[in-house]
C-alpha positions as CSV (number, residue, x, y, z in Angstrom):
1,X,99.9,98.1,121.4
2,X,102.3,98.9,124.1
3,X,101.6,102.0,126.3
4,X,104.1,104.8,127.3
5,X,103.3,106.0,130.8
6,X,106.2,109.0,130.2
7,X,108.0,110.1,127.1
8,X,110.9,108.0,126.0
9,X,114.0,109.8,126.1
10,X,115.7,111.2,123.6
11,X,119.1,109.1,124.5
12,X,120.9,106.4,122.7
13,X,123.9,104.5,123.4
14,X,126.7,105.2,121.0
15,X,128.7,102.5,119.2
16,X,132.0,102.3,120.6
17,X,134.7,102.7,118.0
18,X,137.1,99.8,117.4
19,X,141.0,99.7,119.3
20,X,143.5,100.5,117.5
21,X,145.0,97.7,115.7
22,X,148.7,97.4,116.9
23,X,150.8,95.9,114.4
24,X,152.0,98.4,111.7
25,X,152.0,97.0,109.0
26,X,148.1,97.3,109.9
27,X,148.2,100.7,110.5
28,X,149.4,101.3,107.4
29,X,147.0,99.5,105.4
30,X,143.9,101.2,107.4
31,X,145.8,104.5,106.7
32,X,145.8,103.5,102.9
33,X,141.9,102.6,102.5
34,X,141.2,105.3,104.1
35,X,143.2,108.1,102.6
36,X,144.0,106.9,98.8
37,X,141.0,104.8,98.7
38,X,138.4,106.4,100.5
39,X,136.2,103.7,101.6
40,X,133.8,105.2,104.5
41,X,134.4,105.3,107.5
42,X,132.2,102.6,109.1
43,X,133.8,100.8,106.6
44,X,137.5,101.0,107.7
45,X,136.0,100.4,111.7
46,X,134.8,97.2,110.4
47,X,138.4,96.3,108.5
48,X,140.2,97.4,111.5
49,X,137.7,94.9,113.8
50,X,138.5,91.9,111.5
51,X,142.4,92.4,110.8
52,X,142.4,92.5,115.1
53,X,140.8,88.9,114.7
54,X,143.7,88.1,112.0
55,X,146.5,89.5,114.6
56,X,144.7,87.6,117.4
57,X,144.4,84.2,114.9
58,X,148.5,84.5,113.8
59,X,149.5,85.5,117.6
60,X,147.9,82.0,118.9
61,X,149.3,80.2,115.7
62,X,152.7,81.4,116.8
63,X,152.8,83.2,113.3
64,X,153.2,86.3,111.7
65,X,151.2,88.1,109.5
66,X,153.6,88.1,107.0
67,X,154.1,84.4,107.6
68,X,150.4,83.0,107.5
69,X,149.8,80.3,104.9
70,X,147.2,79.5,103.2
71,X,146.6,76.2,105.5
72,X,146.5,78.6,108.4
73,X,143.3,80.6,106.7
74,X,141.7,77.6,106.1
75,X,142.0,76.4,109.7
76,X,140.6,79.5,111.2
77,X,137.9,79.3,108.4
78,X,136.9,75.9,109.9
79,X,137.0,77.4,113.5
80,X,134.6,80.2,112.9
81,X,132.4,77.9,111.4
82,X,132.7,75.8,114.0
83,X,131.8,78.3,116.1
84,X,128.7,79.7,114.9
85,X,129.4,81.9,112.2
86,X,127.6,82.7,109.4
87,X,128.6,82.0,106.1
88,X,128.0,85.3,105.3
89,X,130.0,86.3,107.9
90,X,132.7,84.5,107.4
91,X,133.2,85.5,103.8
92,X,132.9,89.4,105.0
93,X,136.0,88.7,107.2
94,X,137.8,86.9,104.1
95,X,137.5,89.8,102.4
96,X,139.1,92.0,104.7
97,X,141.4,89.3,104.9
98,X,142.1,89.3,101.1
99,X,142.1,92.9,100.4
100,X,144.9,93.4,103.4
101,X,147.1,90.5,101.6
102,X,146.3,91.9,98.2
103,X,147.9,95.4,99.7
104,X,151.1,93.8,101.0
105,X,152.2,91.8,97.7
106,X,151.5,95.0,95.9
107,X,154.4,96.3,98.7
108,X,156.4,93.4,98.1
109,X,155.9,92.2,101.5
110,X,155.1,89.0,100.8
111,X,155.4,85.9,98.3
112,X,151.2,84.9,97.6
113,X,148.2,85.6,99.1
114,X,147.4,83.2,101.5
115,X,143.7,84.0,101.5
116,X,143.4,82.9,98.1
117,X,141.3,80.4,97.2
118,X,139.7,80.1,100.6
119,X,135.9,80.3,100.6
120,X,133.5,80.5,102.8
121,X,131.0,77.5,103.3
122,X,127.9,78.1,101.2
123,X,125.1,80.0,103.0
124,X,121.4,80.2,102.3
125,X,120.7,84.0,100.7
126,X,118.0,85.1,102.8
127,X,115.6,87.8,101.2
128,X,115.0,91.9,102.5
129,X,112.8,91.9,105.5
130,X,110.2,94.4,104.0
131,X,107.2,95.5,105.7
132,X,103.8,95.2,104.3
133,X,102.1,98.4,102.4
134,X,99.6,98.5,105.1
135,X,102.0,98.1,107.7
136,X,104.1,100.7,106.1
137,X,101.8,103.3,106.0
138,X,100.9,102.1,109.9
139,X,104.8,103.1,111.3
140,X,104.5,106.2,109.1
141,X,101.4,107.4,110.2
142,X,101.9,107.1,114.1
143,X,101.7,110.4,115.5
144,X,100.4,109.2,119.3
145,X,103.7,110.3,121.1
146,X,102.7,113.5,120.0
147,X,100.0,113.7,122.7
148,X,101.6,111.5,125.2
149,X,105.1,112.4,125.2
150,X,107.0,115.3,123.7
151,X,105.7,116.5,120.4
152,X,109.0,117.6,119.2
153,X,110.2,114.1,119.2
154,X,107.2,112.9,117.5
155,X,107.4,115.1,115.0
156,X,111.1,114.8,114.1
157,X,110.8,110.5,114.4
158,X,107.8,110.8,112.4
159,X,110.0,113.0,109.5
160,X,113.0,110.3,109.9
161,X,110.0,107.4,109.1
162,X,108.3,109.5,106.3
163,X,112.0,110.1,104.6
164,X,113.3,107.2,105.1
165,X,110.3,105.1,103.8
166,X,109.3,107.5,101.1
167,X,112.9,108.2,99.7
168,X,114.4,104.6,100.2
169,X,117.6,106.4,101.8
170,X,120.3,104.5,103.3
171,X,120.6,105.3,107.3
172,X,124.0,107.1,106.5
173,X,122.5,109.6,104.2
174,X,119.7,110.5,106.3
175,X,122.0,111.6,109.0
176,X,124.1,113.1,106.8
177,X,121.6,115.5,105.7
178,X,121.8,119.2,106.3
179,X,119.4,122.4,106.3
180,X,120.5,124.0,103.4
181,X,122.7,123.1,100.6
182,X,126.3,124.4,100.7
183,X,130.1,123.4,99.5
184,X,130.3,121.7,103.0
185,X,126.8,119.7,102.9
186,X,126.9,115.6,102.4
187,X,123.1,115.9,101.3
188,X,120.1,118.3,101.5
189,X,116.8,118.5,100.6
190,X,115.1,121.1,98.3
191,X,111.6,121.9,99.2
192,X,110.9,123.7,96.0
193,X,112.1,120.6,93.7
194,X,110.6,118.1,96.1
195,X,114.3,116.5,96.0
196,X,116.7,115.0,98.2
197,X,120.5,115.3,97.1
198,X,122.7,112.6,99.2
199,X,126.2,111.3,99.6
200,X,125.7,107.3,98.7
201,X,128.6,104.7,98.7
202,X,131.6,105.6,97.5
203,X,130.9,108.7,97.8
204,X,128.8,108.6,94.5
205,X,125.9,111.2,94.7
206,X,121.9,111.2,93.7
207,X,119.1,112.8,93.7
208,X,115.6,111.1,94.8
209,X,112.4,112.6,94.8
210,X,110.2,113.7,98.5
211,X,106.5,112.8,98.2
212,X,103.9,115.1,99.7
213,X,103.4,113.7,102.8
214,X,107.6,113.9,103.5
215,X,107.4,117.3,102.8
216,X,104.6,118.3,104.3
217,X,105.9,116.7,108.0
218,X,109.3,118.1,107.1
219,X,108.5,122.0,107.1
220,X,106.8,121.2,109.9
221,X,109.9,119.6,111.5
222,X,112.0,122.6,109.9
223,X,109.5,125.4,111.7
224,X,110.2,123.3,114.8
225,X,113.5,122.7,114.8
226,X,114.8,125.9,116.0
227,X,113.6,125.8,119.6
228,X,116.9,123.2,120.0
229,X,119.1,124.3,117.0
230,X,122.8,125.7,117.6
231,X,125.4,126.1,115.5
232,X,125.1,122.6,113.8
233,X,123.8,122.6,110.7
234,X,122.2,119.0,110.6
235,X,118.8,118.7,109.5
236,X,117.8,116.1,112.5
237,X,119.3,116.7,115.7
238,X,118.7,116.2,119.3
239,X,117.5,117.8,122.4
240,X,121.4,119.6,122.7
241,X,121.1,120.4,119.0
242,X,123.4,118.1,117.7
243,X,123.6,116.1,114.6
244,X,121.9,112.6,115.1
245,X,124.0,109.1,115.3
246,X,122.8,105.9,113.5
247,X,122.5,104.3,117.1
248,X,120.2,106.9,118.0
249,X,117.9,106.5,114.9
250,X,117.5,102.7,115.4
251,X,116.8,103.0,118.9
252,X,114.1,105.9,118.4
253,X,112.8,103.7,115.4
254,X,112.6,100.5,116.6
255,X,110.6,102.0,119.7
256,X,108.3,103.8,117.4
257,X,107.2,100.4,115.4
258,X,106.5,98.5,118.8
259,X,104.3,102.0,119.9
260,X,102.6,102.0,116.5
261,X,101.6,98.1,117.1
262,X,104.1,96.4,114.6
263,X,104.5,92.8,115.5
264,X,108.4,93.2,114.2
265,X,110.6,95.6,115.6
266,X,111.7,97.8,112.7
267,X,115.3,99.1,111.8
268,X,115.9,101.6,108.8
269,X,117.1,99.5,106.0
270,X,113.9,97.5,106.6
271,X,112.1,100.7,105.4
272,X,114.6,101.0,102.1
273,X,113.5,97.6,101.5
274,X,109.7,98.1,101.9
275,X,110.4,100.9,99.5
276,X,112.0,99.2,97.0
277,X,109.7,96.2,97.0
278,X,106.6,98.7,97.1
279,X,107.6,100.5,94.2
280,X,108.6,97.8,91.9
281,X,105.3,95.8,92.3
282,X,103.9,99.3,91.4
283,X,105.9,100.0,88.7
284,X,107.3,96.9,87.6
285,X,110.5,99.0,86.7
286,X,113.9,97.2,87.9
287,X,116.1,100.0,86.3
288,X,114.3,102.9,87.9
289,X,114.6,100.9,91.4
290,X,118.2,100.7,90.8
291,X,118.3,104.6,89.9
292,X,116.0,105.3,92.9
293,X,118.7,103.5,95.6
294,X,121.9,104.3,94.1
295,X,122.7,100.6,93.8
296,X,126.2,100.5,91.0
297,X,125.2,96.9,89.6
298,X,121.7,96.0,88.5
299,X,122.1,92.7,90.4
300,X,122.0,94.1,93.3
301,X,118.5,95.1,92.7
302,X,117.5,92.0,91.4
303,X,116.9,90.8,94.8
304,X,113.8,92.4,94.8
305,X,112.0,90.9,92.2
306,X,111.5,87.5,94.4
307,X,110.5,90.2,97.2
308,X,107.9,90.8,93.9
309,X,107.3,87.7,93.0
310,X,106.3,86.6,96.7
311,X,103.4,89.2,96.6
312,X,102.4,88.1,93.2
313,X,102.4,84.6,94.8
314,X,99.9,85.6,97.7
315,X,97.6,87.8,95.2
316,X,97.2,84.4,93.1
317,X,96.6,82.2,96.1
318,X,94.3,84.5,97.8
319,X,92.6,84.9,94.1
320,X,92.9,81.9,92.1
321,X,90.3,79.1,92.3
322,X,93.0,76.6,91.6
323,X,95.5,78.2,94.0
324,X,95.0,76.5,96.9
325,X,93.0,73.3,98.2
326,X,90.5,73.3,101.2
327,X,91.8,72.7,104.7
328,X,92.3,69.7,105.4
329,X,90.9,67.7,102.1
330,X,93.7,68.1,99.8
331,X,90.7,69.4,97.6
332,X,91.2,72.2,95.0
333,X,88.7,74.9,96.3
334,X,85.7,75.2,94.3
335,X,85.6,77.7,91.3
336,X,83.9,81.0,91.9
337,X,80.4,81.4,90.7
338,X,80.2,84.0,87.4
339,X,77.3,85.8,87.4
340,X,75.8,85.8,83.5
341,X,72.9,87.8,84.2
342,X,70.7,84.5,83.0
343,X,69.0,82.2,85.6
344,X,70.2,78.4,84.7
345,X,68.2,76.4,82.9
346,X,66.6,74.4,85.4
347,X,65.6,77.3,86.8
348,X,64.3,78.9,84.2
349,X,62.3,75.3,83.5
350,X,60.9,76.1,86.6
351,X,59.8,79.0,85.7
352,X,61.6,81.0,88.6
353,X,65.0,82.7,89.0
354,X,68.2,80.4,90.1
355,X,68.5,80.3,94.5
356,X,72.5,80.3,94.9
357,X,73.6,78.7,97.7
358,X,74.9,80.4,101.2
């Protein structure tokens, strides 16, 4: 377990916002998902990122953007590729692509979409990085900085963990949590209720429930929170007593599993994925784990039954005489011994009870 000779501080480095595209046209399209479609804002920083790769792809082509082709995409496709890039990552950047395409043959800008029908090679769907129940419970319980460093931080990272894990929230709508409820608030929590409101994806809201141990590390946090609160109304804030960044949460998180002795670093969606996966082997309810994490389409839930099915996988090898073989034989392991409360027979022939073996 790594040792903290002095308190970490309570700094982070911000995420730097995106430049400005240049062109336009581009502005105009970023001005349109954000205002008349109202995708978030992390969101439209990531769509402005990628159409800067699209103006820096057609500038080198010797194209514009109203020109590009569809043999143009599917050069540039190749090139990432190429590259390094994930499939995954690739087909986030098409879709950026496709939507900002869509948008100017809907202004009569241009003729087709030359992102249609360009895919991104196949990748391999790798499953939620979830942490163990044990190892849950580990990261949540960690109170050490609270004697070696500053107990203020400990308590507020330890209510961040607690929530986090215990309500499944997304990063966003942690930080977007407030004190107190009011026309102005993204999310709140209501002690009385034991209740979080939030402001999920598209600005769709929900309410999850707080367990006890939440709620009892949060009105601790809430007594505490004073000594640095100003005029900002955010429920976690920092040692000026402002509202909390996603940066900061990740750094002050990750830090806090490598303190409590994890052997993986931890970020925040890793704990809405231990939740998940924790509560449906519990329950074995898919729909309430979709309720639970605001997800719109079951399917996107569904993911978590193979984090379920792994654990059931584990139980039955650990627990299954058939299961698994011995090291190194090949051998099935040997069956467990049931005890009958009779002695065999050849014991009882002998007259004595049967000696089982070491």
């Amino acid at each position: 377990m790594a040792q903290a000779s002095s308190p970490a501080p309570d700094i982070a480095p911000e995420a730097g916002g995106p430049v400005p595209p240049s062109h336009p046209l581009v502005e105009r399209y970023l001005e349109h998902v954000r205002v008349e479609k109202r995708l978030a804002s992390r969101t439209v920083e990531l769509y402005a990122l990628d159409l800067q790769k699209l103006e820096a792809n057609a500038g080198q082509a010797g194209v514009a953007l109203t020109e590009v082709q569809n043999i143009h995409m599917r050069r540039w496709v190749a090139q990432m590729h190429g590259a390094g890039r994930s499939g995954r990552g690739i087909a986030l950047i098409l879709s950026g692509w496709r939507g900002f395409y869509t948008w100017l043959g809907r202004e009569g800008l241009i003729k087709g979409n030359p992102v249609q029908d360009v895919r991104a090679p196949k990748a391999a769907k790798p499953l939620p990085k979830a942490l163990s129940v044990d190892e849950a419970v580990q990261l949540a319980a960690y109170n050490a900085d609270a004697a070696e460093g500053d107990p203020m931080l400990a308590l507020r990272d330890q209510c961040i963990t607690e929530l986090l894990y215990g309500c499944g929230l997304r990063i966003a709508e942690l930080v977007g949590l407030d004190v107190r409820a009011s026309a102005q608030a993204r999310g709140w929590i209501d002690l009385d209720a034991a209740e979080a409101h939030v402001l999920g994806k598209g600005s769709k809201r929900r309410s999850v429930p707080v367990g006890n141990a939440a709620l009892q590390v949060l009105r601790q946090w809430l007594a505490a929170r004073n000594g640095w609160a100003r005029e900002d109304h955010a429920l976690f804030i920092n040692q000026r007593g402002t509202r909390l960044t996603p940066q900061h949460i990740r750094v002050r998180l990750k830090q806090r599993s490598l303190k409590a002795g994890l052997a993986t670093p931890v970020h925040p969606h890793m704990l809405r994925h231990s939740f998940a996966s924790h509560v449906l082997q519990s329950s074995g309810d898919l729909r309430a784990v979709q309720e639970l994490l605001g997800h719109a389409n079951i399917t996107t839930t569904q993911v978590y039954t193979r984090l379920d099915f792994q654990h059931l996988a584990k139980v039955y090898d650990a627990a299954h005489p058939r299961a698994v073989s011995k090291a190194g034989t090949g051998m099935p392991a040997p069956a467990l011994p049931v005890d009958t409360g009779q002695a065999p027979k050849a014991a009882q022939k002998a007259g004595g009870p049967a000696k089982g073996k070491a």
